[in-house]
Every structure is written in C-alpha cells, then in structure tokens.
C-alpha positions as CSV (number, residue, x, y, z in Angstrom):
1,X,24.0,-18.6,-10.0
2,X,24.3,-15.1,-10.6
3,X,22.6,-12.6,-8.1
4,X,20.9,-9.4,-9.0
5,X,19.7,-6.5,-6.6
6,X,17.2,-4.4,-7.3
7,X,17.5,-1.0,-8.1
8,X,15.7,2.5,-9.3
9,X,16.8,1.8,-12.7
10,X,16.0,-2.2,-12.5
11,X,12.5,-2.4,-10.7
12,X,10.0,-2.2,-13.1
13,X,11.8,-4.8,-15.4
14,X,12.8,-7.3,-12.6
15,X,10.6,-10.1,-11.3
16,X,10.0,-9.9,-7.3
17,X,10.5,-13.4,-6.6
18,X,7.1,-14.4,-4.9
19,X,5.1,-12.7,-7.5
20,X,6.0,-12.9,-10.8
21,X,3.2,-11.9,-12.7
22,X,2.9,-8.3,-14.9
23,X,3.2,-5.1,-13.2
24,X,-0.4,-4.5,-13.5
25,X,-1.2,-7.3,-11.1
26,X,-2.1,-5.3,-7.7
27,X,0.1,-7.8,-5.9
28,X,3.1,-6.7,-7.9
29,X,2.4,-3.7,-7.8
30,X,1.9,-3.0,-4.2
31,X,4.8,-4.9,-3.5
32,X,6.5,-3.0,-6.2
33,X,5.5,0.6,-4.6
34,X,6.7,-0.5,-1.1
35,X,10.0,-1.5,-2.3
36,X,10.8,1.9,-4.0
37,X,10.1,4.1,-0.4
38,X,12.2,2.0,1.3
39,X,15.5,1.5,-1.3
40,X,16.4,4.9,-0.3
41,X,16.4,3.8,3.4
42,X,19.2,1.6,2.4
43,X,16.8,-1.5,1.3
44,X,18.7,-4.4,-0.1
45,X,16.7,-6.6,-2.4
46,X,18.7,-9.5,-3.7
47,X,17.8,-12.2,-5.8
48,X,18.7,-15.3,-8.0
49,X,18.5,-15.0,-11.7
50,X,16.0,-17.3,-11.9
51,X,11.9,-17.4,-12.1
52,X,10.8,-18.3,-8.3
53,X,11.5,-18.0,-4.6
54,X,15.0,-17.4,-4.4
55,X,16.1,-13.9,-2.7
56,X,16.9,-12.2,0.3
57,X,15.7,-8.5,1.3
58,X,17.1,-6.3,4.6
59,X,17.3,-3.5,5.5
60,X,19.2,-0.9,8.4
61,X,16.9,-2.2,11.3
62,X,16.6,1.3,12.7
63,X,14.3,1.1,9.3
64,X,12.8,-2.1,9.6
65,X,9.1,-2.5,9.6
66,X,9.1,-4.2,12.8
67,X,8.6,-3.4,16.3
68,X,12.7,-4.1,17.8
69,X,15.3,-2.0,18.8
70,X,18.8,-3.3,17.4
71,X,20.5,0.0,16.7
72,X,23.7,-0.3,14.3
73,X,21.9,-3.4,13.0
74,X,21.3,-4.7,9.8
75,X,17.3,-6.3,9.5
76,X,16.3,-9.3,7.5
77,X,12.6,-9.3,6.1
78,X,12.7,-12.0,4.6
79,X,15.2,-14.9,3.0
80,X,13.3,-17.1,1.0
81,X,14.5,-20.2,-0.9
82,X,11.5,-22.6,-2.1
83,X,11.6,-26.0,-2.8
84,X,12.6,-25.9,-6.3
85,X,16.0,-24.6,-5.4
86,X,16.9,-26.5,-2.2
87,X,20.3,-28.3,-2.0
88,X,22.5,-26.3,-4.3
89,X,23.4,-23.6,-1.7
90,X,21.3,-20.7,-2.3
91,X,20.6,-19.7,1.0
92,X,24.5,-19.5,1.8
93,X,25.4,-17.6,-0.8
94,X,22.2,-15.1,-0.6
95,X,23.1,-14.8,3.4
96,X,26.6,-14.7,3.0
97,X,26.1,-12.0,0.3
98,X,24.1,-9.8,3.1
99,X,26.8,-10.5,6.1
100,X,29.5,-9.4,3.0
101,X,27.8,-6.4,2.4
102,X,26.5,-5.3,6.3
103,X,30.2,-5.7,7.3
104,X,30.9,-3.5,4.5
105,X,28.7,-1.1,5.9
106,X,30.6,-1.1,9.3
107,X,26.9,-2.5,10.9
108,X,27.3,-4.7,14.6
109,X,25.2,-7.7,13.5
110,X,22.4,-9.3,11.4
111,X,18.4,-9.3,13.5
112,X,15.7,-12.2,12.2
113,X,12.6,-13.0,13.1
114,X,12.2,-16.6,13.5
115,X,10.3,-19.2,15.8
116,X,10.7,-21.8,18.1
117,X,10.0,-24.1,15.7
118,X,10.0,-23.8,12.4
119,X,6.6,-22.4,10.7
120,X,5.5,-20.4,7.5
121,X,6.7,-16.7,6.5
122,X,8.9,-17.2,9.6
123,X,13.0,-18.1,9.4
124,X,14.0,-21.4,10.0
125,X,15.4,-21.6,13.9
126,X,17.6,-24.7,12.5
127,X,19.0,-23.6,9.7
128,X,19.8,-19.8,11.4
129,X,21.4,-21.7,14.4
130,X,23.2,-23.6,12.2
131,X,25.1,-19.8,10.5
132,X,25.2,-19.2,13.9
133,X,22.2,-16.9,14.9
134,X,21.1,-17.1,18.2
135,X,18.1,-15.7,20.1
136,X,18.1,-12.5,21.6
137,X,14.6,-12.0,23.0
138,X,11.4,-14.1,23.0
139,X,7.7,-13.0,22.5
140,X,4.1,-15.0,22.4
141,X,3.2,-17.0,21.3
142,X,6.3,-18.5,19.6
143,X,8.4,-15.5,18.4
144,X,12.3,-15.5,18.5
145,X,14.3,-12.4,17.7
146,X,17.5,-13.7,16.2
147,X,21.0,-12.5,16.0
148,X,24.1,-12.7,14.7
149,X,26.8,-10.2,16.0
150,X,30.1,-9.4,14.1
151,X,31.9,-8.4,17.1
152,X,32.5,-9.4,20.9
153,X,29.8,-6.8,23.1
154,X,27.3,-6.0,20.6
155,X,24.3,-4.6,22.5
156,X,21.9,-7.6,22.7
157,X,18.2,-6.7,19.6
158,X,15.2,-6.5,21.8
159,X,11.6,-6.3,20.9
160,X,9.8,-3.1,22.1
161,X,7.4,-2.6,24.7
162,X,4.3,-2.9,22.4
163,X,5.0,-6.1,21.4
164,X,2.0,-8.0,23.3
165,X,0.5,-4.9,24.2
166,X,-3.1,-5.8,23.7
167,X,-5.4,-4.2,26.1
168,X,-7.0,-2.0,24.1
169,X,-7.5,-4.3,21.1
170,X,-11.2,-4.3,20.5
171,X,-13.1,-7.4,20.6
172,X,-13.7,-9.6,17.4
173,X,-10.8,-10.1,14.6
174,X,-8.4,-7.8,14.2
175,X,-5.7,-8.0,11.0
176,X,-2.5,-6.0,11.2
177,X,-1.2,-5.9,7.7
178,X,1.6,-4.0,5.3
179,X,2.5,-4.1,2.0
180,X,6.0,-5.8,2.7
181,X,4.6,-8.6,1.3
182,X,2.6,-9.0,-2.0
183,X,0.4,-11.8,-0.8
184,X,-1.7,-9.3,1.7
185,X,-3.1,-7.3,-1.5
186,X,-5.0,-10.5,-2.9
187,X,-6.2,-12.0,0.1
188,X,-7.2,-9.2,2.9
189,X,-9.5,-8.3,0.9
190,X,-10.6,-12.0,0.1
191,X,-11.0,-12.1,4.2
192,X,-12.8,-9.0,4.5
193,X,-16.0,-9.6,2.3
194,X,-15.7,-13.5,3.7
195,X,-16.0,-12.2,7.5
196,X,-18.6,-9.7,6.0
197,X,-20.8,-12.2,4.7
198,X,-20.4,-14.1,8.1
199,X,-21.2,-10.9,10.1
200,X,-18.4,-11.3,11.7
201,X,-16.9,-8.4,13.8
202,X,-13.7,-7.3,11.6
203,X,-11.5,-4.8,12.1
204,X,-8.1,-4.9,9.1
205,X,-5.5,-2.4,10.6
206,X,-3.4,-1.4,7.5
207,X,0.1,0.1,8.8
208,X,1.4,2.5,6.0
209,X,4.2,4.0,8.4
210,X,7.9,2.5,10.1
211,X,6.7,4.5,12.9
212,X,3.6,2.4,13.0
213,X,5.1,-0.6,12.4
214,X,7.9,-0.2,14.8
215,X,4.9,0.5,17.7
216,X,3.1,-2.5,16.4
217,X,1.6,-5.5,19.2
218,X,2.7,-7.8,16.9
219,X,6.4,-9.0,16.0
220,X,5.4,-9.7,12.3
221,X,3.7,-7.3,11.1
222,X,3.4,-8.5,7.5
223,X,0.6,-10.3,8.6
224,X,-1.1,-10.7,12.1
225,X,-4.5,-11.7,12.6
226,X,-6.0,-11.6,16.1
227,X,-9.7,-12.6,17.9
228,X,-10.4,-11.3,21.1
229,X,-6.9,-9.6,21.7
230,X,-5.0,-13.3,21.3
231,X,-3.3,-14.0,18.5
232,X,-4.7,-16.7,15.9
233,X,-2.1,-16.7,13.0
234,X,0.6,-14.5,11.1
235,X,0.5,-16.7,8.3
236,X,-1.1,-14.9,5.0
237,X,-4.7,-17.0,5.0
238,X,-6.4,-18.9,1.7
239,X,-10.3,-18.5,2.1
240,X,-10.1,-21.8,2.9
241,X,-7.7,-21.3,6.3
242,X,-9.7,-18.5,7.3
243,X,-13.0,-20.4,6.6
244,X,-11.8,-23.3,9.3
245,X,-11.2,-20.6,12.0
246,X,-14.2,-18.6,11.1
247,X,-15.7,-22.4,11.8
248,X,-13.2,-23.0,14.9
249,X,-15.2,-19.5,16.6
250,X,-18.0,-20.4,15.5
251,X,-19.1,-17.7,13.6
C-alpha cells in the first residue's frame, strides 16, 4: 500500500480518511480548515491510498492539542485503521512510518493517549504495548499517557496540572470540543438543540486555541462531555447515546 501525506498543495484534492464526503460538507471542511493551521506547526497527516479509515496524524507535542508536557516529543492524535483493513499490517507500517520520520527529526520519543482498556477514539493499550509503548502518567477516569522513548533517560510525558481540574465547572453538562476531529461539526450541534428541547442545562465549550487546549480538564479534548463536574464520556455521541444519558439523569 502506498502512503500519501497531506500537504498545502494536496489538501483540497485528498480524502481525510473519516470523512470522505465533498469539501462542501461542514464536516470536511472543518476538519479541512484545522488541518491547514496546524501543517505549518510540523503536522504530519499520513494516509493509505485507499477510501476509509486508514491513516495516522502527529504532530511536535509542544503543539499538540492536548493538555501534556513531553517536550522534544513527537504527539500522536490519532492512528486509525478500521475494520476493513485489519490484518494486512497497516498499523505497522503507518507507525513505523511516524517513528522513521520523528527519529529523522532528532525528537526523544512518540506520546499517545490511550486507556486502560481499550475504548473508542482512544489507542489500543494492547496493541501500543505490544510496539512497545508504555504508560507514563495516569488520569480519571481511565486515561493513560503513553510513551515510547528512542533513547535511554528520556524525561518521562506528563499530563498538566489542569487535567481534572474541575472545581469551577458549572453545574449541568458541559462539552469541551475542537475541530481535530470532523465528527464534532455534525453532532454538537445535534446535542445542543436535543438538550434544548429537554431544557437541560448545557454549556458546549468550543477550544479554538493550543493554549486552550493545552490548559484543558480533560486529557482528550476532541471530545469531552461532563455533568456536574464528572466526566460522562469522550466518545463523539449519536442522538441516540446522548438520548440514554439524558434518560440515565433524568432529564
């Protein structure tokens, strides 16, 4: 399988992977407008040449939209390989291709978010102990900070301090969201009229900033959805997911 990286010149042609509709589809698009800020910042986005889920994106984690410090290390968002593709050893040669190329770039190590076990929009803890990740720091409710250093010493990636830092979340839901991923322009605003029409107390926190991402509560801040300062999900909810909890708090 060949690999192509995205690029200036490339972008507007190339398929993003987990959306592949036209450019005019807000999902694409959003995802499309994010990707451009950061390819400057040393962005790699790296797919298979094929239609689906089969890609890897990271960037310099000094960059990352994520609340770590792992200085001189190179950030995974996101390695994605769906079902379809499974067994012909994609996810080695897309992982090897970033540890190839972060090397290159003289950086100490790879960081992932993962879990303890495994769960959606998260790394798999098996499969990145198995390339020989292991964790560095531990949050609630279940996040692991992964790691894979290229040399004896490497400082050891930490999350920062406002990681669980929830004090002074208000009461109710609140959604911390980005644009990292294309799924969040379809359905936030899906949730949003559904917890209107509930009259439920909603609060959607849109980060447009690393600095605001990097000071996040949450370790993924993709998509985090809280109620009453705890946190219910980071998985990107269907009306029908976020219906059952609506249910589940009875509102």
């Amino acid at each position: 399988m060949e690999l192509v990286k995205l690029t200036h010149e490339n972008i507007e042609k190339e398929h993003i992977c987990c959306a592949i509709s036209n450019n005019k589809d807000i999902q694409v698009m959003s995802k499309k407008n994010w990707l451009k800020d950061r390819l400057d910042e040393g962005l790699v986005f790296l797919k298979g040449n094929v239609r689906g889920k089969c890609f890897i994106e990271y960037i310099p984690a000094e960059y990352a939209w994520a609340p770590i410090k792992a200085q001189g290390y190179m950030y995974i968002d996101c390695l994605w390989v769906s079902g379809q593709f499974k067994g012909h050893g994609y996810s080695n040669l897309l992982l090897d291709a970033c540890i190839k190329d972060s090397k290159e770039k003289g950086k100490k190590g790879l960081v992932i978010l993962s879990s303890r076990k495994k769960m959606g929009f998260l790394s798999d803890p098996k499969y990145m102990g198995y390339k020989g990740f292991q964790t560095a720091d531990t949050a609630e409710p279940y996040f692991e900070l992964m790691y894979l250093p290229f040399e004896g010493g490497a400082p050891l990636p930490r999350f920062r301090d406002s990681v669980g830092r929830q004090e002074d979340m208000p009461e109710g839901f609140v959604l911390y969201y980005t644009n990292q991923c294309p799924f969040t322009a379809k359905y936030v605003p899906m949730l949003e009229e559904m917890a209107k029409a509930r009259n439920a107390v909603f609060q959607s926190v849109h980060i447009q900033t690393r600095e605001d991402a990097q000071n996040a509560p949450s370790p993924f801040t993709t998509f985090s959805l809280f109620y009453d300062g705890q946190l219910v999900t980071h998985e990107i909810l269907s009306e029908k997911k976020f219906a059952k909890i609506l249910a589940d708090k009875r509102v």
